[in-house]
N, C-alpha and C positions, 0 to 999 in steps of 0.2 A: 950051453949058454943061451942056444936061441930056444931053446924050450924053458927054462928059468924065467926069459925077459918075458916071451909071451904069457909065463902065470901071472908076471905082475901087470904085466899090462894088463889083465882082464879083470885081475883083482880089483886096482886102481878105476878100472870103469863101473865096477857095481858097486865100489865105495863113494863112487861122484853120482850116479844117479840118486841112491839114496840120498845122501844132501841136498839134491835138487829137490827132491819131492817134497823133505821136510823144509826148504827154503818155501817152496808153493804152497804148503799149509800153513805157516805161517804168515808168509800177506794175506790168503783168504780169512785166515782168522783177525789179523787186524785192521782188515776190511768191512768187517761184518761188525767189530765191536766198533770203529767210526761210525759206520751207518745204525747201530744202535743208538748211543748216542747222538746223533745229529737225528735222528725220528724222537727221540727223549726232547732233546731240545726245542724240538718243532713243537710237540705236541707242549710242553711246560710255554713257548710262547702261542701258541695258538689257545693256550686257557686264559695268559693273560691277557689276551687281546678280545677274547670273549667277555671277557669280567671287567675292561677296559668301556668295553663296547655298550653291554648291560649298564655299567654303572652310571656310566653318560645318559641314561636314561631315566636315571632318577633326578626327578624334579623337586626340588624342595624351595618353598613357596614361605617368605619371610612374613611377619607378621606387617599390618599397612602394606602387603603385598596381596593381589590376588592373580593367577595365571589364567592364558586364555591357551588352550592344546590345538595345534590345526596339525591335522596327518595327510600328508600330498598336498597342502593348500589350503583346505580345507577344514571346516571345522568338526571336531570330531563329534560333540553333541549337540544340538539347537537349545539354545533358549538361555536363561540365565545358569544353565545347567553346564553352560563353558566355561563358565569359572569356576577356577581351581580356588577352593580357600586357602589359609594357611596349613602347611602341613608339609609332609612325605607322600609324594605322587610318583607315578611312574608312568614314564613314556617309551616310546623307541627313541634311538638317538637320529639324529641329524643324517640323512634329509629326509627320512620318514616321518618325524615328527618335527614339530616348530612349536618352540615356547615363549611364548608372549610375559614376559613379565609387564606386569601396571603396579604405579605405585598410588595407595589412594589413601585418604584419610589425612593426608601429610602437605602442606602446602607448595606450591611452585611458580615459578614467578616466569615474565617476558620483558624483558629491559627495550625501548624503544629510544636511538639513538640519532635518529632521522634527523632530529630538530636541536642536535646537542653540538657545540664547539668539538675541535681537535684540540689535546692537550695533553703537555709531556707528562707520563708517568708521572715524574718525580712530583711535579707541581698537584698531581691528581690527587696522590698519596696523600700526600701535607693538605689538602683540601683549598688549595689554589687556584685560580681562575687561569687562564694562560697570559701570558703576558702579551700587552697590545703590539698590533705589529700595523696598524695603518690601515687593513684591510681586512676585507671578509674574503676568505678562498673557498667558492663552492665548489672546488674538488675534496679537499679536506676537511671542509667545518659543515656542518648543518645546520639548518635552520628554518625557521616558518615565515611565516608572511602574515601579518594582522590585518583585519579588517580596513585600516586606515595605511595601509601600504606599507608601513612600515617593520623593521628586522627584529626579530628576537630568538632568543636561545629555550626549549625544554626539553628535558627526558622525562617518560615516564615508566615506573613498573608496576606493572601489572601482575597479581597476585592470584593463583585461582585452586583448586580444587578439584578433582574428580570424581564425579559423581553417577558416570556412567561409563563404563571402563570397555563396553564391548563396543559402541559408540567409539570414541577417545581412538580405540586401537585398532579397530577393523574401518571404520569408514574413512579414514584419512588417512593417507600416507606422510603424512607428520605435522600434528595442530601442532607445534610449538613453531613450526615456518605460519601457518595457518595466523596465529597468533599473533604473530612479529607482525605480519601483515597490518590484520585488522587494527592494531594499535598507533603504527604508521600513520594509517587514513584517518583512526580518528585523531590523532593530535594536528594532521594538515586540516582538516575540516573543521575542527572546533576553533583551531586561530584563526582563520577565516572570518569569523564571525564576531571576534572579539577586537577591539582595539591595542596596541599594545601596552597601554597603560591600563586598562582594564585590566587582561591577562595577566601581566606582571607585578600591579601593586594594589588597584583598586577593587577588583573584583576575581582574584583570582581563584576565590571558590566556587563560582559560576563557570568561570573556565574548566574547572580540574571537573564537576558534574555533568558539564556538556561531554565532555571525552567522555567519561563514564558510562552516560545514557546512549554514546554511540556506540559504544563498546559490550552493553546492553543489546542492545539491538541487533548488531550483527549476531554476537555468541547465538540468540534465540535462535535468529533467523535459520543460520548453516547446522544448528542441533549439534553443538563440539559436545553435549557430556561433561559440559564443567560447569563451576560456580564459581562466579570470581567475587574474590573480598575486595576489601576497600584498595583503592589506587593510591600511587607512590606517584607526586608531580614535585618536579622543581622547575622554575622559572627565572630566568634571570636574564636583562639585557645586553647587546654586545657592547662586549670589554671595551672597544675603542671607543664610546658614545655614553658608556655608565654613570660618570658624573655629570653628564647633560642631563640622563633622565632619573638621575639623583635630585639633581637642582628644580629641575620641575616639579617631581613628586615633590620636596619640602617647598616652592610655593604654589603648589596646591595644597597642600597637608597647610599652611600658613593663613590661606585663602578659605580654606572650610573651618579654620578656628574664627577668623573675623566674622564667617559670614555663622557661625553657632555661636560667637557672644553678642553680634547686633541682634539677632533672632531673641537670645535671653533677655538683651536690654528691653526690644521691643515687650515682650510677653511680660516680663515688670512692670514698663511704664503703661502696657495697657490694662495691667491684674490691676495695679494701683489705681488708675482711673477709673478702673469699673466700679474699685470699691468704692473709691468717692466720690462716682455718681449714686450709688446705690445709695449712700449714706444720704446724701442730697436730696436724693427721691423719699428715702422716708422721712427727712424731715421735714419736706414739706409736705406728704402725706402727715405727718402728727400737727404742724402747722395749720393745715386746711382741716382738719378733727377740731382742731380745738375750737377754730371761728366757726366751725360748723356748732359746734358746742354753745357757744357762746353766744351765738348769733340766735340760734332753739332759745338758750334761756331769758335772753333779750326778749325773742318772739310771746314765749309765753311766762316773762312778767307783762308786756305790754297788752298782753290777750286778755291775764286779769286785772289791767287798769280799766280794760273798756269799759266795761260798768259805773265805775265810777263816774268816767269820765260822760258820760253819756247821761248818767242823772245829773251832774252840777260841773258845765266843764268851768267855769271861772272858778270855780275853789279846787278844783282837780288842777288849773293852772299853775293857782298859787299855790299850791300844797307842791309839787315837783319842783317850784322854783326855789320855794322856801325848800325843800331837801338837796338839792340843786348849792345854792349858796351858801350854806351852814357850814359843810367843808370845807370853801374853798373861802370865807369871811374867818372863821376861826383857826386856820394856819398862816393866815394875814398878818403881815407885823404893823404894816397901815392901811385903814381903810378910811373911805373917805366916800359921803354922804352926799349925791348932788340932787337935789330935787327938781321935778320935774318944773320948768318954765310953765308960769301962767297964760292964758290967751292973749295975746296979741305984747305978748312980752319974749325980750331974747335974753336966751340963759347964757352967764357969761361962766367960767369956770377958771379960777387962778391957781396953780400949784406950783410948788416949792421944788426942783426937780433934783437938788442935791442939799435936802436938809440936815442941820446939824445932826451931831452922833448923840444921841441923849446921852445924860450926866448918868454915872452909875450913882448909887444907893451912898457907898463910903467918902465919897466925893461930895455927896451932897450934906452928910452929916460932918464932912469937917468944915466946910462953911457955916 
């Protein structure tokens, strides 16, 4: 019995180590297929993250687009030769490389709000004024100051272009603040100089060109790389005071029609005058013609009397007298003959001063 137990016991123990061994070949073996796998895995995402990485570094540059490439800061070529055109470009990814996109050809605007009222959406929407509330609040509303002291409301936008992009994106750390600025000071400065009737109903395209030329000015001055198109102004007075400088404007607007139909009366009554002075003046230019006329042919019939006159003037007398009286005896209906008084005699003369009507002709044949 005790030689029996001891075979199996010894049996039993070279039956259990073999087990163990193959238990131990089997973790190492599904140890080593983990660790396959997990090196599979690694390396499947370390290709993604390669081609993740790579791909990030393709630049593709829209058209009205051109890129500027800096690698460390830096730009990677000099000259206009930093701009990427349109296209497929490749960089390294982030932070070895930095890609600048510009957008150019394409218009952009700067909305300046300095000098514009507060106002609810809703009212803004529908194209609403805000509604008066008594006051002006310079925490909330904006506004200018006109030459003549007084309050008024604009915004303006400002529209511009790109026209040098490595300018635009390397020399300033952001023109569209740059912009906001500049449009700020020129709408304080140019109502400065305007009155507010000026600016808001009289002259307010002198207003909206003074901005303009200051806005000119600066752009050259600071070299932003752009072009700007024409300016977006609205002008309008505050809400609480509008039908004040409503009623003004229409009796001014009322005041420059009287004072343009006296001007029209006047330039009538004086076109008319002139012409009939003019008319005046040549008539009596043809007037002083004629007697000049008249007065020649007077001169030189009397030029060829002289002769006459000068060999026989007593019958040169009577010959003009006798031509003289012939007209003026023959369209006579009575004439009447007084001879001259003799010497040391007085001539007496009696006339009839309301004589009968003479008898007609039929009158005298029926008697």
């Amino acid at each position: 019995m005790s030689g029996k137990d001891s075979l199996n016991s010894s049996g039993d123990s070279g039956s259990g180590g073999t087990g163990q061994a193959f238990h131990e070949e089997n973790r190492h073996k599904a140890l080593s297929d983990a660790l396959k796998s997990s090196f599979f895995i690694i390396r499947i995402g370390m290709i993604v993250v390669m081609a993740v990485i790579l791909g990030s570094g393709v630049l593709m540059v829209e058209q009205n687009q051109v890129a500027i490439l800096l690698r460390f800061g830096k730009p990677v070529v000099s000259g206009t030769e930093m701009l990427l055109r349109p296209g497929l470009h490749f960089a390294f990814p982030d932070p070895i490389d930095e890609k600048i996109l510009v957008n150019v050809g394409e218009s952009m605007s700067v909305r300046s709000s300095v000098g514009w009222y507060d106002n609810d959406p809703d009212r803004e929407v529908r194209g609403l004024p805000p509604a008066p509330k008594g006051f002006l609040s310079p925490l909330q509303d904006g506004y200018l100051i006109s030459a003549d002291g007084n309050i008024f409301h604009a915004q303006a936008t400002m529209k511009y272009r790109i026209t040098d992009p490595l300018k635009y994106a390397l020399d300033f750390g952001s023109v569209t603040n740059v912009l906001q600025d500049l449009l700020d000071n020129a709408l304080i400065h140019a109502a400065a100089r305007f009155t507010a009737q000026q600016a808001i109903y009289k002259n307010q395209t002198a207003f909206k060109e003074a901005i303009t030329a200051e806005l000119n000015q600066s752009v050259k001055e600071y070299n932003l790389g752009i072009t700007m198109d024409p300016l977006d102004l609205e002008v309008r007075p505050p809400v609480d005071v509008q039908e004040s400088f409503e009623l003004v404007q229409a009796r001014d607007q009322e005041r420059s029609q009287k004072i343009n139909q006296a001007r029209a009366y006047a330039s009538q009554v004086t076109l008319r005058a002139s012409g009939e002075a003019e008319a005046i003046r040549l008539r009596g230019i043809s007037s002083s013609n004629e007697v000049v006329r008249l007065l020649a042919s007077d001169a030189e019939f009397f030029s060829g009397q002289l002769e006459s006159y000068r060999s026989n003037p007593s019958l040169f007398r009577r010959r003009m007298l006798s031509q003289t009286l012939v007209p003026l005896l023959t369209n006579a209906q009575d004439v009447f003959f007084v001879p001259s008084p003799r010497a040391g005699e007085t001539g007496q003369l009696n006339l009839q001063i309301n004589p009968e009507p003479p008898k007609s002709r039929a009158s005298t044949r029926s008697q």
